[in-house]
CHARMM internal coordinates of N, CA and C (Angstrom, degrees):
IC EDIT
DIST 1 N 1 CA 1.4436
DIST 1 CA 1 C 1.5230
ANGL 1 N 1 CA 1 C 112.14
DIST 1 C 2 N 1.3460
ANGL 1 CA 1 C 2 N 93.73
DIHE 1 N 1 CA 1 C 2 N -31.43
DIST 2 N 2 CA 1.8338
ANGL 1 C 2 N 2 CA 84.54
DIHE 1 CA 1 C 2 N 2 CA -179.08
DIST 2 CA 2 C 1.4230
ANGL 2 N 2 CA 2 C 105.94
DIHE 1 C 2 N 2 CA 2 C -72.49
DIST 2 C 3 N 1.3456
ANGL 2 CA 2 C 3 N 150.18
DIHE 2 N 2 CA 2 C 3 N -70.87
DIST 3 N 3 CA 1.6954
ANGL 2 C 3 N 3 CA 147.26
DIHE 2 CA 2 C 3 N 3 CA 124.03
DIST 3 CA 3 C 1.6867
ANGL 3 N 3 CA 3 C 73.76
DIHE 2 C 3 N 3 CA 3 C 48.09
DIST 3 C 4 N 1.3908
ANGL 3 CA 3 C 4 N 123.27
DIHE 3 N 3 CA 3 C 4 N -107.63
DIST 4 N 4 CA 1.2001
ANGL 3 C 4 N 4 CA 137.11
DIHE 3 CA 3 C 4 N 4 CA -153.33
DIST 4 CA 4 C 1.8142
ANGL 4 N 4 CA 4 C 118.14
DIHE 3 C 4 N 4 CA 4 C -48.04
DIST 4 C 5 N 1.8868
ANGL 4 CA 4 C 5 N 102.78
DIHE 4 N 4 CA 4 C 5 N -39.02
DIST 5 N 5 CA 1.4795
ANGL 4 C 5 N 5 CA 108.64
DIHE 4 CA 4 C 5 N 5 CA -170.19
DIST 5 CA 5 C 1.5452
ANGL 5 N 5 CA 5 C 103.78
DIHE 4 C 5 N 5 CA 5 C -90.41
DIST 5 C 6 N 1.4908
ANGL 5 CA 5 C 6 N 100.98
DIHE 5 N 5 CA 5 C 6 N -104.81
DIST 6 N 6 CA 1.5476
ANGL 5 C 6 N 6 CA 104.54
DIHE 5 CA 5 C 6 N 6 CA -174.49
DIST 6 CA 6 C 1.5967
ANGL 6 N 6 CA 6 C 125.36
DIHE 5 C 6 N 6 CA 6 C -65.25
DIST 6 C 7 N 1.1350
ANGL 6 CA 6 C 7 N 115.03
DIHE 6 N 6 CA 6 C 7 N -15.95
DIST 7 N 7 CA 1.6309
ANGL 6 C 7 N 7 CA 131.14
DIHE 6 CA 6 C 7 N 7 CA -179.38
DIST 7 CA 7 C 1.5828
ANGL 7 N 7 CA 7 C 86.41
DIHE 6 C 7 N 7 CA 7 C -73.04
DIST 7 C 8 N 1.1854
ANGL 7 CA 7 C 8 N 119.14
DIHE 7 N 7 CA 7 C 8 N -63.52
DIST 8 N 8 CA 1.8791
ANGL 7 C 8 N 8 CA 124.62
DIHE 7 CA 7 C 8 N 8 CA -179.15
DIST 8 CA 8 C 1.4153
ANGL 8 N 8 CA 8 C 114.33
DIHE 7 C 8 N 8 CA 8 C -33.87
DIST 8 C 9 N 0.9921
ANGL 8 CA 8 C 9 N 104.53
DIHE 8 N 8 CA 8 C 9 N -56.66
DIST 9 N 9 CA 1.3427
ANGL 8 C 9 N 9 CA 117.29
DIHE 8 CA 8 C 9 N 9 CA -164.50
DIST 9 CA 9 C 1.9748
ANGL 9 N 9 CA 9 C 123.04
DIHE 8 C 9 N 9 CA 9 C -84.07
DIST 9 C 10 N 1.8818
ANGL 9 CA 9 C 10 N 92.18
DIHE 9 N 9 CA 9 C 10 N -29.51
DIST 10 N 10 CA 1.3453
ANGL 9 C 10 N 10 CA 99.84
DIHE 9 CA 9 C 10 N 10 CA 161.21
DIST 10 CA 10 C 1.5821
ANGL 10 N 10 CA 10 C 113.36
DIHE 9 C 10 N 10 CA 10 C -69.27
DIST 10 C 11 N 1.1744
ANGL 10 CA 10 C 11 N 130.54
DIHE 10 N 10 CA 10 C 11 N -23.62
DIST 11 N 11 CA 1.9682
ANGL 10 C 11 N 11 CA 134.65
DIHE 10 CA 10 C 11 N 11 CA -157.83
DIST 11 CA 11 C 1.4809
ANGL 11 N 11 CA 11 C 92.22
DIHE 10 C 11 N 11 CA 11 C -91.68
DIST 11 C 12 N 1.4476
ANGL 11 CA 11 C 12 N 122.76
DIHE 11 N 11 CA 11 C 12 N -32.78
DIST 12 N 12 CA 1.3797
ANGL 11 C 12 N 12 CA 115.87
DIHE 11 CA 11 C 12 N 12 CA 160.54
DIST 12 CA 12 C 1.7760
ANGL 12 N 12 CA 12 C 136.90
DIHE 11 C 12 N 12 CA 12 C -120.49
DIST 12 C 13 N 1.9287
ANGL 12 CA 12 C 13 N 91.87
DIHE 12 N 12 CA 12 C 13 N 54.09
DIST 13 N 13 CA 1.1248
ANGL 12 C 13 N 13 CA 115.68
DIHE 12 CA 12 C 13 N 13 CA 173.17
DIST 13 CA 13 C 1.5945
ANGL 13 N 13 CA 13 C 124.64
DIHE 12 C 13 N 13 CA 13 C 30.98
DIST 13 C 14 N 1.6316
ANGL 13 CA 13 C 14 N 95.20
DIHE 13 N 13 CA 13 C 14 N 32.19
DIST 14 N 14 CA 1.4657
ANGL 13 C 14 N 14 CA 108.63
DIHE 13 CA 13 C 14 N 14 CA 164.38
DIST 14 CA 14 C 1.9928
ANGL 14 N 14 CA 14 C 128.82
DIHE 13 C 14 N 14 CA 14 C -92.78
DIST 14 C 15 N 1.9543
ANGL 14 CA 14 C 15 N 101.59
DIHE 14 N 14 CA 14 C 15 N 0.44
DIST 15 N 15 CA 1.2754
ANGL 14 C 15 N 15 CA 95.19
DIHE 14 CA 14 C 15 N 15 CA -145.18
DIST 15 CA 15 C 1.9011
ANGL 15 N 15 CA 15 C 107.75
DIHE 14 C 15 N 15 CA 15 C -69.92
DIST 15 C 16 N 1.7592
ANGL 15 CA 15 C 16 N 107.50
DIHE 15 N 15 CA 15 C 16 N -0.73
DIST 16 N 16 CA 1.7335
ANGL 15 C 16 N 16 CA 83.53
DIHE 15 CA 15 C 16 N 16 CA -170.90
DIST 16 CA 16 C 1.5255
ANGL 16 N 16 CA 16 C 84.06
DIHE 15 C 16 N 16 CA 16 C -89.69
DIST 16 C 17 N 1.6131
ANGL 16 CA 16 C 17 N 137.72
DIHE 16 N 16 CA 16 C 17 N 18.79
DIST 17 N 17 CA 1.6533
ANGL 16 C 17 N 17 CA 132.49
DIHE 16 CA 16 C 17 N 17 CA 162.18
DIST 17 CA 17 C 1.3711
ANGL 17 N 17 CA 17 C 118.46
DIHE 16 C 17 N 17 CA 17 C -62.14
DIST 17 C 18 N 1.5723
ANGL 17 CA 17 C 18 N 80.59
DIHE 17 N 17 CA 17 C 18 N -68.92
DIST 18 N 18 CA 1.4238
ANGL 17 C 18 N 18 CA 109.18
DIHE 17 CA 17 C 18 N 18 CA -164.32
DIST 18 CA 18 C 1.8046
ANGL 18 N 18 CA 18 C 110.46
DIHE 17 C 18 N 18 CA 18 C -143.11
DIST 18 C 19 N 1.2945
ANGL 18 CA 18 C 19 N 109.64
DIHE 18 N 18 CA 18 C 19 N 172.07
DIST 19 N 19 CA 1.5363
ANGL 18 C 19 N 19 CA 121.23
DIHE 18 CA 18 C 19 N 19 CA 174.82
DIST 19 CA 19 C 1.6785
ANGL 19 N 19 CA 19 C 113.62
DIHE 18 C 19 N 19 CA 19 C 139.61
DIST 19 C 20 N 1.6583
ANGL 19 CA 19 C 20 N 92.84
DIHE 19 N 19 CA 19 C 20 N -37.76
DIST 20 N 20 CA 1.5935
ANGL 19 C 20 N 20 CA 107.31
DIHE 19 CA 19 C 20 N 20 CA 179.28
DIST 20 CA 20 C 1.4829
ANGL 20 N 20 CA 20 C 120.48
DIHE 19 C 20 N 20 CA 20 C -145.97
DIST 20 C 21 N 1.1189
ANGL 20 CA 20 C 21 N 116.86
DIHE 20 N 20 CA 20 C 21 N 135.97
DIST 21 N 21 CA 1.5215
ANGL 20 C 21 N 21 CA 128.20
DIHE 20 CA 20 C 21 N 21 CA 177.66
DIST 21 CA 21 C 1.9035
ANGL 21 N 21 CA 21 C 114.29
DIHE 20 C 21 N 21 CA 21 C -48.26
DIST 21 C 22 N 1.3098
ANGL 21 CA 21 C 22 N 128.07
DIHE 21 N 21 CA 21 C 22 N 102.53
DIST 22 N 22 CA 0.8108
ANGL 21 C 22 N 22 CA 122.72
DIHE 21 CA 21 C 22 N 22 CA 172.08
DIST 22 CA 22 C 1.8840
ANGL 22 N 22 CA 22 C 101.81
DIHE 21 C 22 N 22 CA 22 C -160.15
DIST 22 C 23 N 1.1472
ANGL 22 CA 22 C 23 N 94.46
DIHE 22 N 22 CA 22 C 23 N -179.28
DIST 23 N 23 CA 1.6787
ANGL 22 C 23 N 23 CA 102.40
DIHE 22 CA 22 C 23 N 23 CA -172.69
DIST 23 CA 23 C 1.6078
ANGL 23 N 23 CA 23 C 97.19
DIHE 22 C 23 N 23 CA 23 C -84.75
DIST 23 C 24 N 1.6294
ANGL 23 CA 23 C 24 N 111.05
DIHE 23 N 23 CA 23 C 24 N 136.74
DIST 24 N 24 CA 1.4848
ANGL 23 C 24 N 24 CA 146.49
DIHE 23 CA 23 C 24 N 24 CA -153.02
DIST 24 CA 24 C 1.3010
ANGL 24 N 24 CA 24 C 113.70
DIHE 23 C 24 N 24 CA 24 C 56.56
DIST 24 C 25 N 1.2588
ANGL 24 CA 24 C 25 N 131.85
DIHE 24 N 24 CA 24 C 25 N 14.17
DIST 25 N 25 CA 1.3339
ANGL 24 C 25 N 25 CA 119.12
DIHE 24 CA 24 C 25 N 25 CA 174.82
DIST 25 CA 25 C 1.8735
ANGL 25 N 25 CA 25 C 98.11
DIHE 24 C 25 N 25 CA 25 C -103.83
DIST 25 C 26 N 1.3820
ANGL 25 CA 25 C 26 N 95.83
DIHE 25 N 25 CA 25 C 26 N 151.03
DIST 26 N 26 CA 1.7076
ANGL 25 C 26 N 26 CA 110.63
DIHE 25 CA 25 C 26 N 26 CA 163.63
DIST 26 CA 26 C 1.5938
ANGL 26 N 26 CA 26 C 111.75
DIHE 25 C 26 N 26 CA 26 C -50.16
DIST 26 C 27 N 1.1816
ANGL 26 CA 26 C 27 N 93.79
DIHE 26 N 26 CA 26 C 27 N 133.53
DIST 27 N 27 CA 1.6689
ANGL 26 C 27 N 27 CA 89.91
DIHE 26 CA 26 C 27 N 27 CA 179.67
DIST 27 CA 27 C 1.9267
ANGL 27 N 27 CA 27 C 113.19
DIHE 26 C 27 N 27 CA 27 C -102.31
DIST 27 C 28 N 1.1611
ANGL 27 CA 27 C 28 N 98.49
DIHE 27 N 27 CA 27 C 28 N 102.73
DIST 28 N 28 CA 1.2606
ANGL 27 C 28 N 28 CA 116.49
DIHE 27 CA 27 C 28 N 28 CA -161.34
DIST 28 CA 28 C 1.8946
ANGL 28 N 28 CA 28 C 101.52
DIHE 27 C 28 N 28 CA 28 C -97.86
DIST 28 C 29 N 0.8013
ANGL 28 CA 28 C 29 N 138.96
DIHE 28 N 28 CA 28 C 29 N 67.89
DIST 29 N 29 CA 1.4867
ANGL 28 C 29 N 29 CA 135.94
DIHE 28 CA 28 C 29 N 29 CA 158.95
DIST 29 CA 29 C 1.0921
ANGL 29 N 29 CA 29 C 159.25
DIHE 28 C 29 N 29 CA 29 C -126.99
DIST 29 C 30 N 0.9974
ANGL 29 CA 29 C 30 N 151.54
DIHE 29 N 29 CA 29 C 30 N 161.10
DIST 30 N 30 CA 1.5470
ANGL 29 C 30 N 30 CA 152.73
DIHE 29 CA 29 C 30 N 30 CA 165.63
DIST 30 CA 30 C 1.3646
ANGL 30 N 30 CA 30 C 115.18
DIHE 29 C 30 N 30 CA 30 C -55.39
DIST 30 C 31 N 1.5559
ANGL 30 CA 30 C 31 N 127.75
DIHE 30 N 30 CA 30 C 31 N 142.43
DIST 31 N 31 CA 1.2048
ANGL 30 C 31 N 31 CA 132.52
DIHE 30 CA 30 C 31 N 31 CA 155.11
DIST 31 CA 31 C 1.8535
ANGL 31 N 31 CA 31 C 98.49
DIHE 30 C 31 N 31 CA 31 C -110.06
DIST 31 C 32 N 1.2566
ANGL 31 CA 31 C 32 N 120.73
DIHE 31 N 31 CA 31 C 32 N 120.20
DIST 32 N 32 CA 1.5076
ANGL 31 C 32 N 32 CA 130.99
DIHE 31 CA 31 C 32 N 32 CA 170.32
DIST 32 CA 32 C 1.5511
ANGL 32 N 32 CA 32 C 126.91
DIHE 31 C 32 N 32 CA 32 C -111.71
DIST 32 C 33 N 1.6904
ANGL 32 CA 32 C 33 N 96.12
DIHE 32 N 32 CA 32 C 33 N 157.08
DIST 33 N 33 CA 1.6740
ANGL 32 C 33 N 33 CA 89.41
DIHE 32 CA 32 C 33 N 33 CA -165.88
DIST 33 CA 33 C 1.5533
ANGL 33 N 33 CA 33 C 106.60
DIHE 32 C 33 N 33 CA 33 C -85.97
DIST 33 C 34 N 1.7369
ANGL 33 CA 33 C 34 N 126.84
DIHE 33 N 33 CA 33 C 34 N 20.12
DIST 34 N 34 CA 0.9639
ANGL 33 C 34 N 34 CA 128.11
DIHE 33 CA 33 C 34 N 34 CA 169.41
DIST 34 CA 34 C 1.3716
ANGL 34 N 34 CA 34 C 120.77
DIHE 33 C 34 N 34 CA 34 C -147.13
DIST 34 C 35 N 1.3331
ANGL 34 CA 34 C 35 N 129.21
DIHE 34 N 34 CA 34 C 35 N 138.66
DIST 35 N 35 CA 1.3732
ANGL 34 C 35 N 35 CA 112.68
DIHE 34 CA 34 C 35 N 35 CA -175.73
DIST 35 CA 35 C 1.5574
ANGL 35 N 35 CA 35 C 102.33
DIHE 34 C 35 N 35 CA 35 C -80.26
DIST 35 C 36 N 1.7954
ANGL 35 CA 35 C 36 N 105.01
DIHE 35 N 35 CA 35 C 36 N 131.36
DIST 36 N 36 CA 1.6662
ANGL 35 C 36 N 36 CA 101.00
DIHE 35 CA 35 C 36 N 36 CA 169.82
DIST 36 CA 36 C 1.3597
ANGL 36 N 36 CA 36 C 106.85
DIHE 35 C 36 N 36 CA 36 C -100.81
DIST 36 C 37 N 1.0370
ANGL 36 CA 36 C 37 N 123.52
DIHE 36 N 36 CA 36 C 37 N 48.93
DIST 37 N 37 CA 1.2201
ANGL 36 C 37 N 37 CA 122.94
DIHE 36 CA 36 C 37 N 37 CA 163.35
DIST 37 CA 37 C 1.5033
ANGL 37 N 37 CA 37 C 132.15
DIHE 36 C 37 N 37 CA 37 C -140.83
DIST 37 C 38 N 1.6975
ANGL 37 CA 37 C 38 N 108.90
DIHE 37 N 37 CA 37 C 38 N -0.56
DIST 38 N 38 CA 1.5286
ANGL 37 C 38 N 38 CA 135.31
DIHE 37 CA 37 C 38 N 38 CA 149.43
DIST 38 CA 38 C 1.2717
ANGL 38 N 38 CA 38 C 99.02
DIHE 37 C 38 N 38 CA 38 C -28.15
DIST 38 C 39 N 1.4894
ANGL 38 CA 38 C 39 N 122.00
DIHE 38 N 38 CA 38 C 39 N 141.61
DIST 39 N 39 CA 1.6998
ANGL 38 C 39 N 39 CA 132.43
DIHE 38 CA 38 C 39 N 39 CA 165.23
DIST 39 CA 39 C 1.7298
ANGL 39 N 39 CA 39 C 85.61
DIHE 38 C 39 N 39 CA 39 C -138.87
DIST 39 C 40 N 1.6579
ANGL 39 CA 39 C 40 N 88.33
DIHE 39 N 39 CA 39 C 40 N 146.89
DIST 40 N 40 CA 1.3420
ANGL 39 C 40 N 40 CA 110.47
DIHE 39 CA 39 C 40 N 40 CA 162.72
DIST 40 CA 40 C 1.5450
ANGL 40 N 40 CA 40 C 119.62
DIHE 39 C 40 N 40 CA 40 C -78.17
DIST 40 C 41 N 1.8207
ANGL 40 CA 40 C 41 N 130.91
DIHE 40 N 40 CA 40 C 41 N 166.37
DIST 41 N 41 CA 1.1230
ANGL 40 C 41 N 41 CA 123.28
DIHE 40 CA 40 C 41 N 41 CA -179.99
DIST 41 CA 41 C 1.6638
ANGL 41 N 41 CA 41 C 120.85
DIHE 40 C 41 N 41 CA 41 C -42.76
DIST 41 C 42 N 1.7681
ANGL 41 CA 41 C 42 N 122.41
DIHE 41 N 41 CA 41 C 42 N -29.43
DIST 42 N 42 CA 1.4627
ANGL 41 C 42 N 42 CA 121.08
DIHE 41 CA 41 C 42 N 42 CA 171.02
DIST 42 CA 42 C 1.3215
ANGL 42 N 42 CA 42 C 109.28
DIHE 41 C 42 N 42 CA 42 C -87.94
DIST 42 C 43 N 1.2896
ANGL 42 CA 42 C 43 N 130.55
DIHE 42 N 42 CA 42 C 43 N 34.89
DIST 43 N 43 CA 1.2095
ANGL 42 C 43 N 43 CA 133.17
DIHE 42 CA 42 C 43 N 43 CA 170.06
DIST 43 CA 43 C 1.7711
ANGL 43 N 43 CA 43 C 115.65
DIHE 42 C 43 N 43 CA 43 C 61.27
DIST 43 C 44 N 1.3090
ANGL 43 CA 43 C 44 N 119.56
DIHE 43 N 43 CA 43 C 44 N 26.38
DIST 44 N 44 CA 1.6394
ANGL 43 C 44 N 44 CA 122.28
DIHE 43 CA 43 C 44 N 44 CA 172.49
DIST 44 CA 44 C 1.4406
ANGL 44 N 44 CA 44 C 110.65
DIHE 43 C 44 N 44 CA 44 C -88.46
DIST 44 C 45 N 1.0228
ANGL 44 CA 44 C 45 N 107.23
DIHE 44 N 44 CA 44 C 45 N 142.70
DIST 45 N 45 CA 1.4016
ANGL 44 C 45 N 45 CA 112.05
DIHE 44 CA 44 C 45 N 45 CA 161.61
DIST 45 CA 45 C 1.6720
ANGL 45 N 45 CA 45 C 123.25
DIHE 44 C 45 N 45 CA 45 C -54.18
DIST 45 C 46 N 1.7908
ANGL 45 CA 45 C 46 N 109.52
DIHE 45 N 45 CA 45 C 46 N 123.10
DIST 46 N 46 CA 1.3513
ANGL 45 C 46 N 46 CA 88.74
DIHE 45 CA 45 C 46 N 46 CA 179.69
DIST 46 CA 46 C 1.4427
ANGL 46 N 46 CA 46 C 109.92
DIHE 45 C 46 N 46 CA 46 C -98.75
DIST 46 C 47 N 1.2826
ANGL 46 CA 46 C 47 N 135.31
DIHE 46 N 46 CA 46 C 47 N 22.45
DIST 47 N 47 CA 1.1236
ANGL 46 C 47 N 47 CA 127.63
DIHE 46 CA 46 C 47 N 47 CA 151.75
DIST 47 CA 47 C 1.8267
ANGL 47 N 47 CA 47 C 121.09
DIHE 46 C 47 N 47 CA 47 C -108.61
DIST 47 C 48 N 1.3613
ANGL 47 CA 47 C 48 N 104.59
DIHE 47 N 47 CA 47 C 48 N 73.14
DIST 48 N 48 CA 1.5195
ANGL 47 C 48 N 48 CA 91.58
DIHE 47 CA 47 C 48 N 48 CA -167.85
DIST 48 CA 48 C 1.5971
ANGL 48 N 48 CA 48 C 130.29
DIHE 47 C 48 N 48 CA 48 C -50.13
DIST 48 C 49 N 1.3909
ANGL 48 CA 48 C 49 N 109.02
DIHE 48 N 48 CA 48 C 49 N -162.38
DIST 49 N 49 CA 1.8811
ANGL 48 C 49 N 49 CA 110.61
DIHE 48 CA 48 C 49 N 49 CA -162.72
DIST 49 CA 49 C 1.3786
ANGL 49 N 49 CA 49 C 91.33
DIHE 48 C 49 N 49 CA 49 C -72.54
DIST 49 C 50 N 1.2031
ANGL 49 CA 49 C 50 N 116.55
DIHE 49 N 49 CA 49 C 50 N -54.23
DIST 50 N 50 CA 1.7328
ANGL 49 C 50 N 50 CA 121.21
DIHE 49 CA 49 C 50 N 50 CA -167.02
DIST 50 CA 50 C 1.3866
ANGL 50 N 50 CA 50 C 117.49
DIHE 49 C 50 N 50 CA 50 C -57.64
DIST 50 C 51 N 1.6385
ANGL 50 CA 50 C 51 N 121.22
DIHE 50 N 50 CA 50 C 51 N -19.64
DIST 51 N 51 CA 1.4077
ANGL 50 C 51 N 51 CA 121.79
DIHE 50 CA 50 C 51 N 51 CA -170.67
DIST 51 CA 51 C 2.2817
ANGL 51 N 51 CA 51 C 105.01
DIHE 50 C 51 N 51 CA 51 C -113.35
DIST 51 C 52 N 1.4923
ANGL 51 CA 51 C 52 N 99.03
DIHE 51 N 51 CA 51 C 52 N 12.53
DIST 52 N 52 CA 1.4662
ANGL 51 C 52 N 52 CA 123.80
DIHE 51 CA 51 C 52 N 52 CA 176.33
DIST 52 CA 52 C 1.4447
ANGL 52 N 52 CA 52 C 104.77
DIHE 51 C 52 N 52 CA 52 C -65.60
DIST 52 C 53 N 1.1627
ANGL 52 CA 52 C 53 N 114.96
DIHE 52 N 52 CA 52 C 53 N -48.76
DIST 53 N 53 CA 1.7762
ANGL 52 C 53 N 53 CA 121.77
DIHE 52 CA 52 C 53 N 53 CA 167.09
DIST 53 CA 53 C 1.4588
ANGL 53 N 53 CA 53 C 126.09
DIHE 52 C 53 N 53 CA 53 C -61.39
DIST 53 C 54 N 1.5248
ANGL 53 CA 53 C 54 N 113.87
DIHE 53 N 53 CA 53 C 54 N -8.85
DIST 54 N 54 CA 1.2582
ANGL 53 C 54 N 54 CA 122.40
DIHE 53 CA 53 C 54 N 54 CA 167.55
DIST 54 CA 54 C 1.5478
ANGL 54 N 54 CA 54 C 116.86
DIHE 53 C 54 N 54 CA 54 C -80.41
DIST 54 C 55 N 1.4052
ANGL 54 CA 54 C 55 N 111.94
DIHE 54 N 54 CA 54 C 55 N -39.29
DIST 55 N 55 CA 1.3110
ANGL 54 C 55 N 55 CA 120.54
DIHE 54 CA 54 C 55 N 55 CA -143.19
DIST 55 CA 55 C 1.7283
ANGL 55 N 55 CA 55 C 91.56
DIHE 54 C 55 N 55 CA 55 C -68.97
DIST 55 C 56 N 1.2581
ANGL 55 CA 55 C 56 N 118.12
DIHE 55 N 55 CA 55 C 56 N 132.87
DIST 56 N 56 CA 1.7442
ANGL 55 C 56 N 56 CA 118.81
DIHE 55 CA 55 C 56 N 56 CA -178.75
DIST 56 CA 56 C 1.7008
ANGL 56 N 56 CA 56 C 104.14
DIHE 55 C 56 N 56 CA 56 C -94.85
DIST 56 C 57 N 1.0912
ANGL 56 CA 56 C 57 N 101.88
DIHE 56 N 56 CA 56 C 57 N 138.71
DIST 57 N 57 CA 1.6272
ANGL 56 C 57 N 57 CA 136.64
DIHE 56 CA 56 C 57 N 57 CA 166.21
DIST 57 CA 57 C 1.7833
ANGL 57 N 57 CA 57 C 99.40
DIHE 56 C 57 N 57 CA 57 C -52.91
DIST 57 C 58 N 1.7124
ANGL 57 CA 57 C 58 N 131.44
DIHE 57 N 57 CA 57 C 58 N 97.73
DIST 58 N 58 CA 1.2369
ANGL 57 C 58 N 58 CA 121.95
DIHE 57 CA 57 C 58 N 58 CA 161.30
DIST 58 CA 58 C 1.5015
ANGL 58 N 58 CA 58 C 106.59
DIHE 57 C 58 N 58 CA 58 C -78.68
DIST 58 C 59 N 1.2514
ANGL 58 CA 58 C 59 N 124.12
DIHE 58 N 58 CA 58 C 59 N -62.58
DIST 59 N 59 CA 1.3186
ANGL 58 C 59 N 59 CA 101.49
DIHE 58 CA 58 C 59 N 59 CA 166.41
DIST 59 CA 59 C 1.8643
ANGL 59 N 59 CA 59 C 109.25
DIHE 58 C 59 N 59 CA 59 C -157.47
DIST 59 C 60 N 0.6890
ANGL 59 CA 59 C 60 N 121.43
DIHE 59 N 59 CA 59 C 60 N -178.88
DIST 60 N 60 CA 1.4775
ANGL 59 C 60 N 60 CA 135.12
DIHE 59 CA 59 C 60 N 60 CA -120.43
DIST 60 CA 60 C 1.8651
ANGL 60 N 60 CA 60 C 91.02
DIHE 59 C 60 N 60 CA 60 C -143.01
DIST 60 C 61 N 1.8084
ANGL 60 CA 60 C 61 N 102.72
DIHE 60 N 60 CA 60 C 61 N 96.09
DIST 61 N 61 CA 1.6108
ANGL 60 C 61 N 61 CA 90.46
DIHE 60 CA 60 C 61 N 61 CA 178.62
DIST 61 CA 61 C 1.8659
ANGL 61 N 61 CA 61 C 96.31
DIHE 60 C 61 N 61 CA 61 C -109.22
DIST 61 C 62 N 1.5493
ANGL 61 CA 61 C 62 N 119.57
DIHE 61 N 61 CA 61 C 62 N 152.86
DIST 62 N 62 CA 1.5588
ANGL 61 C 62 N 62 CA 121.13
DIHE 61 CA 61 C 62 N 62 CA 177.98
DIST 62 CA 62 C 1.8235
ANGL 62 N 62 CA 62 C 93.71
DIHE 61 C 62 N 62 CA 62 C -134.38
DIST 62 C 63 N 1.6349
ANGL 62 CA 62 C 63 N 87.96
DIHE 62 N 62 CA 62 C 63 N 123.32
DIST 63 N 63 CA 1.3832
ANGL 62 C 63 N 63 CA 96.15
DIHE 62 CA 62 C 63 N 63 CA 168.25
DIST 63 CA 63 C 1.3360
ANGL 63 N 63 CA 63 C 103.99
DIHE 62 C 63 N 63 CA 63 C 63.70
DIST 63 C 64 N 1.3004
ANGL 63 CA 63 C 64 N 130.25
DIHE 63 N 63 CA 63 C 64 N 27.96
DIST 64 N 64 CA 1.3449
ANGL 63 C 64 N 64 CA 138.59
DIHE 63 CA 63 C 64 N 64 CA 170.43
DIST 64 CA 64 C 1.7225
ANGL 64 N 64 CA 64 C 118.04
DIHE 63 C 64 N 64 CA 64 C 78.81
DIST 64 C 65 N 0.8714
ANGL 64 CA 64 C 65 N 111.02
DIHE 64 N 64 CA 64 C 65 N 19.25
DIST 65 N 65 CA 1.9364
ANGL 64 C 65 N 65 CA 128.66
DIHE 64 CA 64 C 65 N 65 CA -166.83
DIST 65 CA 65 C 1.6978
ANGL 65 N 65 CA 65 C 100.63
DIHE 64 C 65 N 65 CA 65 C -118.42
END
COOR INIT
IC SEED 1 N 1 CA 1 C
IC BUILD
């Protein structure tokens, strides 16, 4: 996910824009029908890398809109 967020956004010298949710940056994000960032009690991810292509797009905010 980072590849996609702040790594993204640093390779095209956008990261004090965008990359991560914080105050003055554009709020650029996903709302999803799963949290990928749930961990089980040993700390794994319960949505692993391979099942990342499942997870569906509810909707889609740019620049906070």
């Amino acid at each position: 996910l980072k590849i996609l967020t702040i790594n993204g956004a640093y390779q095209m010298h956008l990261e004090k824009e965008r990359g991560s949710i914080v105050p003055g940056k554009y709020a650029d994000f996903i709302y999803a029908d799963q949290d990928v960032f749930a961990k089980d009690g040993n700390g794994n991810y319960l949505v692993t890398d391979s099942q990342l292509m499942d997870v569906k797009v509810i909707k889609t905010y740019f620049e906070g809109k």
